[in-house]
N, C-alpha and C positions, 0 to 999 in steps of 0.2 A: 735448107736445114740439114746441118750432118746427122749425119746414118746414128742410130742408136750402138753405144758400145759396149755394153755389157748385156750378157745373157738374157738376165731378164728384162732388162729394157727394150733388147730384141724381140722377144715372146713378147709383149707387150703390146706392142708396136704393132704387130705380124696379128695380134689375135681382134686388134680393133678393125685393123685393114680387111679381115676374114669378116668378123659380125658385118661392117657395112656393103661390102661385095653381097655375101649372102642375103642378107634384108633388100638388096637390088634384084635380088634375082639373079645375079649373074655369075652365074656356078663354073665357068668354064677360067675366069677372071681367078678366084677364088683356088680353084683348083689349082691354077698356076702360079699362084703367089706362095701355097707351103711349097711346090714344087723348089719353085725359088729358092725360100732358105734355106733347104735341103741340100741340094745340088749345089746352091753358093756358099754353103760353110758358113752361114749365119746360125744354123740350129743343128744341133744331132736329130734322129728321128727320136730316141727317147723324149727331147727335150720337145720339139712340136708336140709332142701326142701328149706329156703329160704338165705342157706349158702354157701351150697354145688350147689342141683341139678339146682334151676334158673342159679348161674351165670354161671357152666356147657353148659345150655342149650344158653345163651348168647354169649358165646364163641362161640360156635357152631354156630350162626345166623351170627356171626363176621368171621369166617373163610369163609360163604356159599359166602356172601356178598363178600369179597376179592376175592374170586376164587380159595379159599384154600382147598374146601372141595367141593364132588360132592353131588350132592341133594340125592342120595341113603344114602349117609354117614351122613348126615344132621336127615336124616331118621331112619335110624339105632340107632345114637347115641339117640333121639326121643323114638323108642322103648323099649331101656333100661332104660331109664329115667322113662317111665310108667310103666314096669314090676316093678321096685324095688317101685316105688308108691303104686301100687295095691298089690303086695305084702305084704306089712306096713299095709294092712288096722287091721289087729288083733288086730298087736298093738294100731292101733288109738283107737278102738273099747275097749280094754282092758284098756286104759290108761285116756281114755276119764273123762272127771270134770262131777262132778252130775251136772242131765239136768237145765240148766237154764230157764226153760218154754220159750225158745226163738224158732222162726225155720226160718229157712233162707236155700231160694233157690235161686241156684247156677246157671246159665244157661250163654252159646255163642249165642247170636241172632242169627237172619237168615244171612245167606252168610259168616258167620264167622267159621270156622270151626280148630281154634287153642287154644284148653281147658285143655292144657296140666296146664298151671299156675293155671285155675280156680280150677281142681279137685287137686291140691295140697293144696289150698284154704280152700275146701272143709272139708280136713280133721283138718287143724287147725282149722276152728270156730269147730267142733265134739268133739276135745279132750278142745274144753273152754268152753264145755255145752249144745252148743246150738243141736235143732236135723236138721239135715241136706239131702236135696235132693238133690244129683246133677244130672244135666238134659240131660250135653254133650254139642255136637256144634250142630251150625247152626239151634236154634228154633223159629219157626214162631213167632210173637206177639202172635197169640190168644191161641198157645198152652202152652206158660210163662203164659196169663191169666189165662187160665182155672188151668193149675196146680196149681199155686199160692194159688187161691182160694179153691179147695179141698183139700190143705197142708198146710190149714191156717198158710201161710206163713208172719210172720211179718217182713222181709228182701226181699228181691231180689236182689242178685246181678248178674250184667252183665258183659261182658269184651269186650275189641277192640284192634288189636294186630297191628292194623295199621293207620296212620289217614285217611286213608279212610275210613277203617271203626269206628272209632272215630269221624267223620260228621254224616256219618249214625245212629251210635247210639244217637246221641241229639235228634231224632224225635220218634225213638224206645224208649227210655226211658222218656220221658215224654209223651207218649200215655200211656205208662204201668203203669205208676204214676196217670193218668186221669182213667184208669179200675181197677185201686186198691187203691181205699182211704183210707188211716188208715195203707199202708203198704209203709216204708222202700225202696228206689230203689236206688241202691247204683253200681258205675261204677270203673272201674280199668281195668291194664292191661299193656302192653309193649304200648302202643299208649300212658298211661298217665306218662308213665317214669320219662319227662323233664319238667311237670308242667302239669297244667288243667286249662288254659284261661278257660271262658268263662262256666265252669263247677262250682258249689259250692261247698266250702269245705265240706258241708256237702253230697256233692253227691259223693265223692270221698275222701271216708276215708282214714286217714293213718293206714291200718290194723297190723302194728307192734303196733305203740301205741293202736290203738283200742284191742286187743289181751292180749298184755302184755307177749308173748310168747316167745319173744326172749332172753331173760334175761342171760347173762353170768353167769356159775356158774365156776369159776375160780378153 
């Protein structure tokens, strides 16, 4: 069978090969198959992370959700998703655009503790220039403050994986906006999937257009 030739039929391809590796068990496999279209010029790393492994990780939230999957397996498949992320980082490093003098920090507020999408995040704004902190889950306000400020950070973005905690963050994010004037506070996440009432466009980018990273190369 020839190779798939278009982008997304690549990602396609690439994300069924991943779900069935991982449902085996077999994470080293897996590992080495994004490695693959990576390094072989089948996928950019934008286009894995947000072709491939999100809706990967979607599926997976869709099976836990049904009862199809036990939360260890939920887990697991979780793990490998980060291994082959953190792994990639060389090449984001390697492949990375001259620094745009921009910096944007990356952080899960407090009680949040799912950054799996954010540090994929992370590594696309790095390879568009900007220099980049990620900070992890679950950080207090004052310690976003304080970082912010000694990372002269002109971005901040946040995430909310839930609408609960998408309530939560309206209060969290315009306090951070009130202790850092002159900086960027920008929100996203699985909570802003289906829209963002009540949020401003300008507070919730669309990071494919803002980016410009997705771009099929046919």
């Amino acid at each position: 069978m020839p190779a798939p030739t278009s982008v997304a039929a690549r990602a396609e391809a690439l994300l069924l090969e991943l779900d069935r590796l991982i449902r085996e068990r077999d994470r080293a496999h897996a590992i080495a198959a994004a490695h693959a279209a990576v390094t072989g010029g089948s996928l950019t790393i934008p286009q894995l992370y947000a072709l491939v492994l999100v809706p990967l990780m979607r599926l997976t939230g869709a099976r836990w959700h049904a009862g199809e999957e036990e939360v260890w397996e939920e887990h697991f498949t979780t793990a490998v998703v980060r291994t082959i992320v953190e792994s990639l980082y060389a090449e984001v490093a390697a492949r990375a655009a001259e620094p745009s003098g921009r910096t944007i920090v990356l952080a899960a507020p407090a009680e949040e503790y799912h950054d799996l999408g954010l540090r994929m995040l992370a590594d696309r704004f790095q390879l568009a220039g900007y220099t980049v902190h990620f900070l992890g889950a679950a950080l207090p306000l004052d310690e976003v403050v304080s970082a912010a400020r000694e990372l002269a950070a002109d971005v901040v973005v946040l995430s909310a994986s839930t609408h609960f905690h998408r309530l939560r963050l309206r209060e969290y994010a315009d306090s951070l906006r009130a202790a850092l004037p002159g900086c960027e506070v920008w929100v996203g996440g699985p909570a802003f999937a289906h829209g963002h009432s009540d949020w401003s466009d300008t507070e919730v980018p669309d990071i494919a257009e803002l980016l410009g990273d997705l771009e099929a190369e046919e």
